[in-house]
N, CA, C and O of each residue as an XYZ file, in Angstrom:
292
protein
N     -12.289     25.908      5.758
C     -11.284     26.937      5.883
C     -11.835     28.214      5.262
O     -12.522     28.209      4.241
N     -11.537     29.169      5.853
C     -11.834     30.264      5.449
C     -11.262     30.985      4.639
O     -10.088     31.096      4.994
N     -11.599     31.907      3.127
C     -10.953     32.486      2.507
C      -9.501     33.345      3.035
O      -8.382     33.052      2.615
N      -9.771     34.440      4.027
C      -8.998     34.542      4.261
C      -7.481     33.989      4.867
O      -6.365     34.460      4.643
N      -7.859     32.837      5.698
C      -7.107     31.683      6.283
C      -6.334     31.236      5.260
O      -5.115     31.071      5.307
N      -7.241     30.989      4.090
C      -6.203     30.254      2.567
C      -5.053     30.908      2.001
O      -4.114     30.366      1.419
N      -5.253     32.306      2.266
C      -4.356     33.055      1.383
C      -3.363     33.778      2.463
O      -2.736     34.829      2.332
N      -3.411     33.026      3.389
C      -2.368     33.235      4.696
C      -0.903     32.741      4.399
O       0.102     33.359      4.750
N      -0.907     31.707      3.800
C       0.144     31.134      3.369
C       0.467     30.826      1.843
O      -0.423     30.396      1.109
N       1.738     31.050      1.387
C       2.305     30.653     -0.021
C       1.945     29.463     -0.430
O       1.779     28.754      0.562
N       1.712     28.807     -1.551
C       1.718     27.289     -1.803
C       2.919     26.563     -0.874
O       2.926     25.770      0.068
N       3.721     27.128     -1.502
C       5.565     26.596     -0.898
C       5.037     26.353      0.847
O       5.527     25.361      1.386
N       4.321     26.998      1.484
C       3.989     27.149      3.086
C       3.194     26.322      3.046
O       3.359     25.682      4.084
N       2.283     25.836      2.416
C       1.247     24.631      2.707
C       1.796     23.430      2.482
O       1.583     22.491      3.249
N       2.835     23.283      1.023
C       3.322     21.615      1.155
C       4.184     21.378      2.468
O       3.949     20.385      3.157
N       5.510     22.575      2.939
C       6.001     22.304      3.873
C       5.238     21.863      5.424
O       5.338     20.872      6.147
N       4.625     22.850      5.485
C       3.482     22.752      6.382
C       2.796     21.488      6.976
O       2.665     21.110      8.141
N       2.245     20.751      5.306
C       1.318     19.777      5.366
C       2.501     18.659      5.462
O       2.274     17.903      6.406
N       3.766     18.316      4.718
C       4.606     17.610      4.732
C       5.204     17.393      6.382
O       5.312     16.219      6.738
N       5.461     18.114      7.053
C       5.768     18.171      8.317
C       4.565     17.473      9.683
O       4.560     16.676     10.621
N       3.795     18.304      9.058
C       2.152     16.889      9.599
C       2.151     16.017      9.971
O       2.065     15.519     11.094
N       2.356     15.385      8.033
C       1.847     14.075      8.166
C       3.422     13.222      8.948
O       3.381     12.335      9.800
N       5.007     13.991      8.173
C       5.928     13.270      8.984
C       5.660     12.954     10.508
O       5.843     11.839     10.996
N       5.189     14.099     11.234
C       5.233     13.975     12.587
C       4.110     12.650     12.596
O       4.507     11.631     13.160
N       2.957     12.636     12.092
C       1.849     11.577     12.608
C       2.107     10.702     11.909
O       1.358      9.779     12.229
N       2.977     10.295     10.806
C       3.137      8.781      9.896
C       4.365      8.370     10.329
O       4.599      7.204     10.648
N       5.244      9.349     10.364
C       6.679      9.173     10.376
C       7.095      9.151      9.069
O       6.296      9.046      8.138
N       8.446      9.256      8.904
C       8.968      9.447      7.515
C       8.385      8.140      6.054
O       7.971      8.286      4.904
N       8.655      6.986      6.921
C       8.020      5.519      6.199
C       6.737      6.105      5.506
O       6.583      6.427      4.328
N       5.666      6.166      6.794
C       4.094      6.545      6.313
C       4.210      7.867      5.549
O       3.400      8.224      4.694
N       4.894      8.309      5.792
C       5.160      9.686      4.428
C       5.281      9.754      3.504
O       4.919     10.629      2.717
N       5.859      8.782      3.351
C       6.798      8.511      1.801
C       5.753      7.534      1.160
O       5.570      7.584     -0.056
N       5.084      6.674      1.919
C       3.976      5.812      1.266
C       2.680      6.746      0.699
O       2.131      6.554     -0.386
N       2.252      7.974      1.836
C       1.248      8.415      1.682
C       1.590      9.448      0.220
O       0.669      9.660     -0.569
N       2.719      9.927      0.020
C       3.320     10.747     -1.321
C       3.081      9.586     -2.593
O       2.442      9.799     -3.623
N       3.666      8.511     -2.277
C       3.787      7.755     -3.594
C       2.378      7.392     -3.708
O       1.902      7.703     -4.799
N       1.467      6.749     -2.791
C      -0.053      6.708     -3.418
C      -0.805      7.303     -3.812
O      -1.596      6.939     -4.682
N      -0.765      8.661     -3.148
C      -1.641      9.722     -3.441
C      -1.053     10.352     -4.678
O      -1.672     11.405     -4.830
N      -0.184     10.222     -5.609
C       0.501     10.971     -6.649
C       0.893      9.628     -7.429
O       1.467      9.680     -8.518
N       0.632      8.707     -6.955
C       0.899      7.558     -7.922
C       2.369      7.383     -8.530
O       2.777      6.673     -9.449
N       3.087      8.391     -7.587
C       4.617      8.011     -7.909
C       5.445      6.729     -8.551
O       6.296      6.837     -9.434
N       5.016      5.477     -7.918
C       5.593      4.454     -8.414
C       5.545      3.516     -7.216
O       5.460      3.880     -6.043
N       5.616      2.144     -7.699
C       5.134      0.601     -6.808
C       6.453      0.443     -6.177
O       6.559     -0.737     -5.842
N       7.313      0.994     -5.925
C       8.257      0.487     -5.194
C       8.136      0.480     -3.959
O       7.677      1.382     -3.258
N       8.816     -1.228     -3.419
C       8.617     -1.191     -2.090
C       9.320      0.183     -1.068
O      10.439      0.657     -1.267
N       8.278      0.678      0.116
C       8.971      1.691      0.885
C       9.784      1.545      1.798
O      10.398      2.447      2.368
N       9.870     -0.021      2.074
C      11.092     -0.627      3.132
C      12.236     -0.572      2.646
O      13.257     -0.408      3.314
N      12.181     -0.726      1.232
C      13.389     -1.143      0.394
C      14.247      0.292      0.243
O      15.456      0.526      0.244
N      13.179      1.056      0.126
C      14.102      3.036      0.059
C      14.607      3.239      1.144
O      15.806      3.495      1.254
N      13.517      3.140      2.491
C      14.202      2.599      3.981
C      15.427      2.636      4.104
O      16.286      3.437      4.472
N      15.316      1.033      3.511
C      16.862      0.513      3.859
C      18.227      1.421      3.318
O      19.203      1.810      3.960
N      17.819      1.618      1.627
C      18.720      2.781      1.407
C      19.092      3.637      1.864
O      20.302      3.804      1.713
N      18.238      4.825      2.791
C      18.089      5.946      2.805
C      19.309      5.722      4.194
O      20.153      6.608      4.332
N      19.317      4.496      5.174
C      19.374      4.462      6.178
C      20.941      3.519      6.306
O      21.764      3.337      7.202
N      20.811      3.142      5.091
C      21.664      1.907      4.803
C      23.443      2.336      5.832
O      23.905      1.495      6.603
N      24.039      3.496      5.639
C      25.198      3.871      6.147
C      25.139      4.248      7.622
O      26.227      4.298      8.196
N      23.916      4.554      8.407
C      23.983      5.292      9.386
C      23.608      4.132     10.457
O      23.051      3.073     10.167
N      24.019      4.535     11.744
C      23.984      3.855     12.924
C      22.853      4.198     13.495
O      22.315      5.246     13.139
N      22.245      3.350     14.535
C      20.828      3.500     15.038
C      20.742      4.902     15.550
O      19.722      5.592     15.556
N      22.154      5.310     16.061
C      22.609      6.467     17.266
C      22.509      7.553     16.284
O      22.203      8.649     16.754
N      22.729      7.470     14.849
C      22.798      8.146     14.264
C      21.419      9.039     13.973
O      21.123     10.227     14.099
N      20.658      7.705     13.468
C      19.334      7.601     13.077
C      18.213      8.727     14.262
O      17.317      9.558     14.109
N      18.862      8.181     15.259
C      18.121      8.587     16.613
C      18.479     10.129     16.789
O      17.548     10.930     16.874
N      19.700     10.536     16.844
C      20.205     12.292     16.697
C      19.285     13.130     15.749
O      18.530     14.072     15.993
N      19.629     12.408     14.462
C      18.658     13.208     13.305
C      17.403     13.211     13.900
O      16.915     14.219     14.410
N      16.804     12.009     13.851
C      15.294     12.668     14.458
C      15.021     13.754     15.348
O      14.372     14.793     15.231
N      15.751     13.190     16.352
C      16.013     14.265     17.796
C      16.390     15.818     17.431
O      16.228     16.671     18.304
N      16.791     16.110     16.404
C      17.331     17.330     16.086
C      16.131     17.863     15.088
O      15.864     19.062     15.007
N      15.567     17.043     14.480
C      14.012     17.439     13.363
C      13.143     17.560     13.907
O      12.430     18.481     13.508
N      12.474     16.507     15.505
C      11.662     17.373     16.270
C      12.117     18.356     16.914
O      11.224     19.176     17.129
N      13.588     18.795     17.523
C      13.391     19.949     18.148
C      13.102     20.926     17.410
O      12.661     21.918     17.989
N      13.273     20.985     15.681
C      13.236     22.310     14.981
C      11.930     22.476     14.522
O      11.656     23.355     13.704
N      10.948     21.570     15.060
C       9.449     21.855     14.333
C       8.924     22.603     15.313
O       7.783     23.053     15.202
């Protein structure tokens, strides 16, 4: 990357940036795994947050949100 290229964007513009990435190519799961390893966040299983995160909502539900997060990228 080129100096100038680097200083194109705010820090704040590169995590969003890079966070949006990897969601699109891991998906939220592989996201959340690739955050907690690489930062050593903590051993908790990522199925188990999954289930939380997801625990109230309907598949239809599940499926809108996405549908509405890729159209805004």
């Amino acid at each position: 990357m080129l100096l100038n290229e680097r200083s194109k964007y705010t820090d704040r513009e590169i995590i969003e940036k890079g966070s949006r990435a990897l969601i699109k190519e891991l998906g939220y799961s592989g996201f959340l795994r690739f955050i907690r390893q690489s930062e050593g966040i903590s051993k908790e299983d990522y199925l188990k947050i999954d289930d939380e995160i997801f625990d109230e909502m309907s598949l239809e539900e599940i499926y809108d949100n996405a549908k509405k997060h890729w159209d805004n990228m």
